[in-house]
C-alpha positions as CSV (number, residue, x, y, z in Angstrom):
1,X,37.3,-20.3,2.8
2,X,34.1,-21.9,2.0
3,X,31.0,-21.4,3.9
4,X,28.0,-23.0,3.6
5,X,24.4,-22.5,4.3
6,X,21.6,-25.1,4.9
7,X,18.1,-23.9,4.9
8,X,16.0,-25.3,7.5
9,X,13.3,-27.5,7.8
10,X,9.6,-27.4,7.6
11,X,8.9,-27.3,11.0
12,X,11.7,-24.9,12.1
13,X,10.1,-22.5,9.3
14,X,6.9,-22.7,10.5
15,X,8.0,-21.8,14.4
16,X,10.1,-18.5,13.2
17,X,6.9,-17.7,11.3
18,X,5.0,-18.3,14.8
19,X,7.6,-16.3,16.3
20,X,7.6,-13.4,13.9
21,X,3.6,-13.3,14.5
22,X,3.1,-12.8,18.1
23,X,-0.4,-11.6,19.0
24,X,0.5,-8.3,20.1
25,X,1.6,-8.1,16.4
26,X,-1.2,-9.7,14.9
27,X,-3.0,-7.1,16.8
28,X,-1.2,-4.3,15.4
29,X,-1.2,-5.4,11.8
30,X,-5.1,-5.7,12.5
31,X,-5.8,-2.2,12.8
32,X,-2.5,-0.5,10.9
33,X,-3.7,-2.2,7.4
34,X,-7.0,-1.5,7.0
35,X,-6.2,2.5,8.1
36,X,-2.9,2.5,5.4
37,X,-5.3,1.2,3.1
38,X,-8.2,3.8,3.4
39,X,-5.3,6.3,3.6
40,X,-3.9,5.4,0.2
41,X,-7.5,5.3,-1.2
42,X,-8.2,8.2,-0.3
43,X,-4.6,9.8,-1.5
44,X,-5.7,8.2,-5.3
45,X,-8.9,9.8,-4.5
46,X,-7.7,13.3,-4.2
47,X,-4.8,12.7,-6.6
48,X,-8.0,11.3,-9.8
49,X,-10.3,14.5,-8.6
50,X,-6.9,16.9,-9.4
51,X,-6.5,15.4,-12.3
52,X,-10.1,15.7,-13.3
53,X,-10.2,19.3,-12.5
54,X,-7.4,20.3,-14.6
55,X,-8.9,18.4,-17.6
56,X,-12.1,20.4,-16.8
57,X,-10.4,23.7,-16.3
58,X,-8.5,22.9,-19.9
59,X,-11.7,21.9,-21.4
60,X,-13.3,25.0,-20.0
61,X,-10.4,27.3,-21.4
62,X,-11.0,25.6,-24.7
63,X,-14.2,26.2,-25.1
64,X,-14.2,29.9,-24.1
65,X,-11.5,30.4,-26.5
66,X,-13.6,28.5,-29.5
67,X,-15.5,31.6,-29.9
């Protein structure tokens, strides 16, 4: 059996994309993103200052045992 799929056309594209988008969603997506956003910045934040701390708590155990 064969089945075949057509893809539709520009303008039935462009109303499922309308569809998909309904203001109530626009809405959401308007205040979800920019909070996941600051969220993740501020995870690669606190994830770069752990790092940094270890490299200075290595450096710091270095030096104290240079002497």
């Amino acid at each position: 059996m064969v089945t075949m799929t057509t893809t539709p056309a520009h303008g039935d594209l462009e109303r499922s994309r309308e569809a998909l988008l309904t203001p109530d969603v626009r809405e959401r997506l308007r205040t979800v993103v920019p909070v996941l956003v600051a969220v993740l910045l501020l995870f690669g934040a606190a994830v770069a200052g752990f790092v940094a701390l270890g490299e200075l708590l290595d450096l710091g155990v270095w030096l104290v045992g240079a002497d």
